[in-house]
C-alpha positions in Angstrom: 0.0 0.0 0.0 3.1 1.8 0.8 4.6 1.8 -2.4 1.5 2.9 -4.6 0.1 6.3 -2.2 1.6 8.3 -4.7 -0.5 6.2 -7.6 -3.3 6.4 -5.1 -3.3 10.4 -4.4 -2.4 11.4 -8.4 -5.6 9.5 -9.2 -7.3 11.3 -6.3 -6.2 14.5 -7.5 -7.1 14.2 -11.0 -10.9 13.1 -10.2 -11.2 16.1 -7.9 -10.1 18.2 -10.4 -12.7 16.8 -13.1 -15.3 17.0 -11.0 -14.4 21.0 -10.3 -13.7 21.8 -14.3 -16.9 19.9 -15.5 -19.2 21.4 -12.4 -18.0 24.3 -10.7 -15.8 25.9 -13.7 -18.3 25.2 -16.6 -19.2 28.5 -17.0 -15.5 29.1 -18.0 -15.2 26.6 -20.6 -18.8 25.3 -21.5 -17.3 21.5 -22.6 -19.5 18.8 -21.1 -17.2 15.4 -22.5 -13.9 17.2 -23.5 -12.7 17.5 -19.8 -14.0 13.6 -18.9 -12.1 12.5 -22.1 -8.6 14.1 -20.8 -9.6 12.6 -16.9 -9.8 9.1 -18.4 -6.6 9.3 -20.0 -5.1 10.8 -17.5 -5.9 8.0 -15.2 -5.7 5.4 -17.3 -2.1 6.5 -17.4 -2.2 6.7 -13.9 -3.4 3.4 -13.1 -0.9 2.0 -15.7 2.5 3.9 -13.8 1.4 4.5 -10.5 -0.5 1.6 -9.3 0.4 -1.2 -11.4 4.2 -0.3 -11.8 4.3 1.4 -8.8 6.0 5.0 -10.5 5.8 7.7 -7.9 7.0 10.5 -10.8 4.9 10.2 -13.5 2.1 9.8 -11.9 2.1 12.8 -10.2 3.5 15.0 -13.3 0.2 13.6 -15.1 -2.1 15.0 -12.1 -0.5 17.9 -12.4 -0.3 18.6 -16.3 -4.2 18.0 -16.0 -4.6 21.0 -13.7 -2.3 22.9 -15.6 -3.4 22.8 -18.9 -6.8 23.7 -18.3 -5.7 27.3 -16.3 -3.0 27.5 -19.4 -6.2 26.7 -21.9 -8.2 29.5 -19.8 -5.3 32.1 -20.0 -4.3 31.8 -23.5 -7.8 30.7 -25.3 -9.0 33.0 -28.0 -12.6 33.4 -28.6 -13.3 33.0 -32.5 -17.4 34.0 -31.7 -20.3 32.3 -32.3 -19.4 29.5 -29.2 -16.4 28.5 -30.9 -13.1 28.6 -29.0 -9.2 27.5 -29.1 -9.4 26.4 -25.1 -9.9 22.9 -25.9 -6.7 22.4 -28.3 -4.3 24.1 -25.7 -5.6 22.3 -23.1 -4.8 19.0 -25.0 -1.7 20.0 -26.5 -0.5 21.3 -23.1 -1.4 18.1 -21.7 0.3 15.7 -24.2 3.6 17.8 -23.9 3.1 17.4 -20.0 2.5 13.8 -20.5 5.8 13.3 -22.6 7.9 15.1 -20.0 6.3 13.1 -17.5 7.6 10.2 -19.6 11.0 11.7 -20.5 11.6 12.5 -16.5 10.4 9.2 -15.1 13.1 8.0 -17.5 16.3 9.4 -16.6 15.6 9.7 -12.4 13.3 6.8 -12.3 11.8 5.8 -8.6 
């Protein structure tokens, strides 16, 4: 049990941080599946590394790219009108390249 509390609080943190962008920050977004479609990758990924193989890094990294990319899609979005927005693709992109470091740190430090 030890070993995985970093798994275990990553995927904590990533739920409780869908469940405040999809409820109690809709109003700054207005996506209903785009934020549950990043959560499930995010813990699948999590699941994967930090239960399973027991990575205390990665796991954490991916919690925290999830949080960070949607505050970096909030500050940079542009609004093109007519409900149509660029929040969504900087809020992937910034979580893929958060993803890859993730990978690229767990990597070279490892446990």
């Amino acid at each position: 049990m030890k070993k995985r509390i970093v798994g275990i609080i990553s995927l904590v943190v990533i739920l409780s941080a869908y469940i405040v962008f999809r409820y109690y920050l809709f109003h700054l977004h207005g996506m209903k599946e785009f934020p549950l479609y990043l959560c499930v990758i995010g813990a699948i990924l999590i699941v994967l590394t930090g239960l399973i193989k027991n990575d205390k890094i990665f796991p954490a990294i991916t919690s925290f790219g999830y949080i960070v990319s949607f505050f970096a899609g909030i500050l940079f979005e542009y609004d093109y009108g007519e409900g149509l927005n660029s929040m969504w693709i900087i809020w992937l992109i910034c979580f893929v390249v958060t993803v890859i470091i993730g990978i690229i740190i767990q990597k070279k430090i490892g446990n």
